[in-house]
N, C-alpha and C positions, 0 to 999 in steps of 0.2 A: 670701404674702409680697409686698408692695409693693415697688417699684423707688425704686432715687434719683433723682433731678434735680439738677441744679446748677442751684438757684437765681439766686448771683451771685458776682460775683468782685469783690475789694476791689482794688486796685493803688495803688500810688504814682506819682510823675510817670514812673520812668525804666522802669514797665511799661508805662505808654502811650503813652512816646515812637513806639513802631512798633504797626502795626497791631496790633492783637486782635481778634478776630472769636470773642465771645461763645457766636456760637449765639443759642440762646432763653433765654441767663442773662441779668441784670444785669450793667454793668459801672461799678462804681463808684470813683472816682476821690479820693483821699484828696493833703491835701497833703503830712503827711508819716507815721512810724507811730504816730504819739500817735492821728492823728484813724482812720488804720486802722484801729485796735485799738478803738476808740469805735464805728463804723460797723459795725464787726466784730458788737461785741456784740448794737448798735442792731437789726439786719436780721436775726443768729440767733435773739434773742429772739422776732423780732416773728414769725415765719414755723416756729419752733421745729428750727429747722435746728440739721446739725451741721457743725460748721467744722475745715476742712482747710488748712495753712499749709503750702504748698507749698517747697520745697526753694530757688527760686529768690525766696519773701519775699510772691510772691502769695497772698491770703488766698480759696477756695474755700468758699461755703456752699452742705450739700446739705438737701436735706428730702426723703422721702419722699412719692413720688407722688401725689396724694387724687387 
């Protein structure tokens, strides 16, 4: 059984107003949630991750380990 990673994290402006500290993910930065949910797909697709929308609007993509 492979482990997950998080990949990256999608955010809006008023996630990044304060720090974030990633980790070893991506933190990518959307203007508002149209280009999110774009970005969203954009990066699950390309890496075949699976995506997690967080309680608080943040968008989490994982993939399994290679």
């Amino acid at each position: 059984m492979s482990d997950l990673k998080i990949y990256a994290f999608i955010g809006l402006p008023k996630h990044t107003e304060e720090v974030i500290y990633p980790g070893d993910a991506v933190l990518l930065r959307a203007k508002d949630e149209e280009e999110q949910q774009v970005l969203m797909r954009d990066v699950a697709l390309a890496v075949r991750g699976d995506v997690v929308k967080l309680s608080n609007g943040l968008i989490m993509i994982v993939t399994a380990d290679r």
